[in-house]
C-alpha positions in Angstrom: 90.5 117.2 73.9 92.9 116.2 70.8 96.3 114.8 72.2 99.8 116.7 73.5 101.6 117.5 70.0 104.3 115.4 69.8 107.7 117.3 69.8 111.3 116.6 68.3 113.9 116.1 70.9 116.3 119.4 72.0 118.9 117.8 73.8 117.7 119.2 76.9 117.0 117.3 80.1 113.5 115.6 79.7 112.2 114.1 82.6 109.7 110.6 82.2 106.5 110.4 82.8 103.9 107.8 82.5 100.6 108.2 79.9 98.5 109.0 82.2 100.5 112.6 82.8 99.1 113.4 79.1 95.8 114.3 80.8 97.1 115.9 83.7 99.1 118.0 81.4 95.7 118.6 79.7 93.5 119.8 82.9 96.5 122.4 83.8 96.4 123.8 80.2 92.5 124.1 79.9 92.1 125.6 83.6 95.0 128.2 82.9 93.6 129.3 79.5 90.2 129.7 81.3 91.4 131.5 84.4 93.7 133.5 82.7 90.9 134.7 79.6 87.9 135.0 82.2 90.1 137.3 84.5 92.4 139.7 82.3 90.0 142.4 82.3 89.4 142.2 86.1 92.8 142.5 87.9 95.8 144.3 86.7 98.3 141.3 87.0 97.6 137.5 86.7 100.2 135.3 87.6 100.9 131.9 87.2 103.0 129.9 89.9 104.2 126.3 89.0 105.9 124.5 91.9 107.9 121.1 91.0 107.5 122.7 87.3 110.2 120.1 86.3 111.9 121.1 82.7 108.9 121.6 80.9 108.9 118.9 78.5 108.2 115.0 79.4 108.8 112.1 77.3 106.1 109.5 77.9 107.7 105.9 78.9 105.9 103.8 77.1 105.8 105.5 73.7 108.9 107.5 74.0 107.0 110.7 72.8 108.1 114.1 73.8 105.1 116.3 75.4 104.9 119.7 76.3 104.9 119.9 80.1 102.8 122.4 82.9 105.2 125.1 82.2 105.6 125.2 78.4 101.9 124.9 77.7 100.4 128.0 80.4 103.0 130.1 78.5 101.4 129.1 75.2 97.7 129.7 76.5 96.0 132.6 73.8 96.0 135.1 76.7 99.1 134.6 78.4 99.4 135.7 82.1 101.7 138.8 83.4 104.3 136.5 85.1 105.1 133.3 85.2 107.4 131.8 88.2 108.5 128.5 88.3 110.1 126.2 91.1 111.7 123.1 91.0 114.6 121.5 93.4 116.6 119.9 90.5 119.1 122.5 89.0 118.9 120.4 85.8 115.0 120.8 85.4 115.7 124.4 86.0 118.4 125.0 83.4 116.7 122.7 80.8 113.2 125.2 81.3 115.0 128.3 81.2 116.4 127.5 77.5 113.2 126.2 76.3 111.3 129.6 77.3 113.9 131.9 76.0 114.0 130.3 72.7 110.1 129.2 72.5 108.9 132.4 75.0 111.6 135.3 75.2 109.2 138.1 75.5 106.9 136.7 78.3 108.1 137.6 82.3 109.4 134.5 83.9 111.1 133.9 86.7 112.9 130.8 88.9 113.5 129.6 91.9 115.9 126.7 92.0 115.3 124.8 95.0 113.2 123.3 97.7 109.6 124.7 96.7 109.3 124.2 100.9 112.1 126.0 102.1 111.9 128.8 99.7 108.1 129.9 100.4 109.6 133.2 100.9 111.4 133.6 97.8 108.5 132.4 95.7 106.0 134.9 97.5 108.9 138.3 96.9 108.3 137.5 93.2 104.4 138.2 93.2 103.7 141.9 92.1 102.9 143.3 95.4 98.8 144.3 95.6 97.4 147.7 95.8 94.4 149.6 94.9 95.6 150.0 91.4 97.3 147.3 91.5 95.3 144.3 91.7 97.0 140.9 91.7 95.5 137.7 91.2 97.5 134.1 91.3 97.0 130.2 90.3 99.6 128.2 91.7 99.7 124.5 90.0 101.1 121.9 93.0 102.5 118.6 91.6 104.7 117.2 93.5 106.2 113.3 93.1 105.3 112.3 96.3 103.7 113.0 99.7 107.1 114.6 101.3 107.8 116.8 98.8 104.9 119.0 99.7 104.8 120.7 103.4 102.8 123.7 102.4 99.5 125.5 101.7 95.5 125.7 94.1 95.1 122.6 91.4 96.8 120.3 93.2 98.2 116.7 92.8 97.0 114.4 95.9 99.2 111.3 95.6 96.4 108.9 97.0 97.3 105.8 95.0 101.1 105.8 93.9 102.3 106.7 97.6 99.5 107.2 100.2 99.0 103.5 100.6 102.1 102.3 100.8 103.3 103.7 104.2 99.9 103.2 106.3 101.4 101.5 108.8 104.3 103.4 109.2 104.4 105.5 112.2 106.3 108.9 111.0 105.0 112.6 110.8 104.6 112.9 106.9 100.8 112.0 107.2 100.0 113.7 110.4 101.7 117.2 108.3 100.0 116.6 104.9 96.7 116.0 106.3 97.1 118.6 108.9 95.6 116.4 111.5 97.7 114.2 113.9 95.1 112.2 115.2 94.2 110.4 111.2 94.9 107.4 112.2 92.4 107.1 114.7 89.7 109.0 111.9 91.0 106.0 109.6 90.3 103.0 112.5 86.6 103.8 112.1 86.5 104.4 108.0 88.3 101.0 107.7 85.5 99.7 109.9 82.4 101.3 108.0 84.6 99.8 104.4 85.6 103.0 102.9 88.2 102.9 100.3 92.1 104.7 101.9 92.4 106.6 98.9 88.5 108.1 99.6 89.3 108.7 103.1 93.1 110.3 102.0 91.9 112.9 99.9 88.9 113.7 101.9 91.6 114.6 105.0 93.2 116.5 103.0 90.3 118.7 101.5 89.1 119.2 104.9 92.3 120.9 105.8 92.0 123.2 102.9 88.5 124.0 103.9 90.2 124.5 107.3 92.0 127.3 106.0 89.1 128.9 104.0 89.0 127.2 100.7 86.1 125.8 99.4 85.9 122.0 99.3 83.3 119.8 97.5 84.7 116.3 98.6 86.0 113.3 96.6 83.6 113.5 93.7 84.8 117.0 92.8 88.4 115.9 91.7 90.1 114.1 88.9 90.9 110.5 89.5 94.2 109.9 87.2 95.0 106.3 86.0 98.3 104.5 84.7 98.1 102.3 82.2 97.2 99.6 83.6 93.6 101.3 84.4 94.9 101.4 88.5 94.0 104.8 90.3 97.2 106.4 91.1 96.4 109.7 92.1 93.5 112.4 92.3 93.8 116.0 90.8 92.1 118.4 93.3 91.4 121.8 92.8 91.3 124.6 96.1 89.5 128.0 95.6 88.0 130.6 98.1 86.0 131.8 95.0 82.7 129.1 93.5 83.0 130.5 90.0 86.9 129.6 89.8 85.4 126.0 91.0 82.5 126.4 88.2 85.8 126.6 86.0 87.2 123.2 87.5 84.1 121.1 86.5 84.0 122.9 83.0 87.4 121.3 82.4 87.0 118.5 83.6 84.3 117.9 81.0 86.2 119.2 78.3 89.2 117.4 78.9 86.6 114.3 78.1 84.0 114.5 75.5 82.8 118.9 75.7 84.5 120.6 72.7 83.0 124.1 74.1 82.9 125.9 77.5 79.2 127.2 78.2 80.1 130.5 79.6 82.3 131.3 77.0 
């Protein structure tokens, strides 16, 4: 896939990020663009749900450049979804997004929640078209938040097994016990540690296997997206979480053609 246009600076809040968000950027764009085209002619509304959206552009540490973000680039997908929401907890993220759609995107339906994406469950869900018989909805949420705390809720998802999993396993506190869903981990971990498996294996394998607990379908570790820095270290894996096997078929499709395939095969 050819790289994130580079983009003049606005003024506007622009959050950093490190090079290795260039392909993360580019997984959320590919899997929105096929979700969105393969589905408009089989459910009245699609909607797109970003939580942690951030302000929709990111300039990239190392080379300063200014790259469309999550948000900017599902609006700008060839078969745009009904409605768009968008969360984020920092009010300048929030403001900086809103101007950048209304100039770039003024006739798509957006809307925000300012806020913790945790606390305001509630709010996000009133903003979904409610489903009927002639009214079918259908939604991708995109989860990527910065760390471990930031996400207490049930999806392409960002499992921070690198950059903060490891740094707090000896740290007796709840944030594991919630994100995995299981309170006992530690004693599942005692006997991986034993048998050599890699922390950031057995992390992400927890956590699938609480998604699969609550009905989604989950392939284990070799299914996601490791994500490197720049320094070639593993910082996180990019996970995606579907009741459905061909929205998964989608998954692996981009993940290829966010490497070396140019064109999807079912398309």
């Amino acid at each position: 896939m050819e790289a994130l246009p580079s983009l003049a600076d606005d003024g506007l809040t622009t959050p950093l990020v490190g090079e290795w968000a260039e392909e993360k950027y580019q997984l959320v764009s590919c899997y929105a663009q096929v979700f969105a085209r393969s589905m408009k002619n089989k459910w009245e509304q699609r909607i797109y749900i970003d939580l942690f959206s951030g302000a929709g552009r990111a300039r990239v540490r190392d080379s300063g450049r200014i790259v469309p973000a999550s948000p900017l680039l599902a609006l700008g997908i060839s078969d745009p979804f009904d409605r768009y929401i968008f969360s984020d907890l920092d009010e300048a993220n929030i403001d900086a997004l809103k101007s950048r759609v209304s100039l770039d995107y003024p006739a798509r339906d957006v809307r925000y929640v300012q806020g913790d994406s945790n606390a305001n469950v509630g709010q996000v869900l009133s903003l979904i078209p409610p489903y009927s018989s002639g009214n079918r909805v259908l939604t991708f949420c995109f989860v990527d938040p910065f760390n471990i705390k930031n996400l207490k809720f049930d999806f392409l998802c960002l499992i921070p097994s690198g950059m903060d999993a490891q740094r707090n396993t000896h740290q007796d506190n709840s944030l594991y016990a919630d994100f995995l869903d299981n309170p006992t981990w530690r004693d599942a971990w005692r006997i991986e540690e034993l048998n050599r498996r890699g922390f950031a294996s057995f992390f992400v394998d927890q956590f699938g296997s609480a998604m699969e607990r609550l009905g989604f379908l989950w392939e284990g570790v070799p299914s996601t997206r490791i994500i490197k820095n720049e320094k070639n270290s593993a910082i996180y894996h990019l996970s995606f979480f579907s009741r459905a096997p061909l929205a998964g078929r989608f998954w692996d499709e981009c993940k290829k053609y966010t490497r070396t395939q140019t064109k999807f095969s079912f398309m």
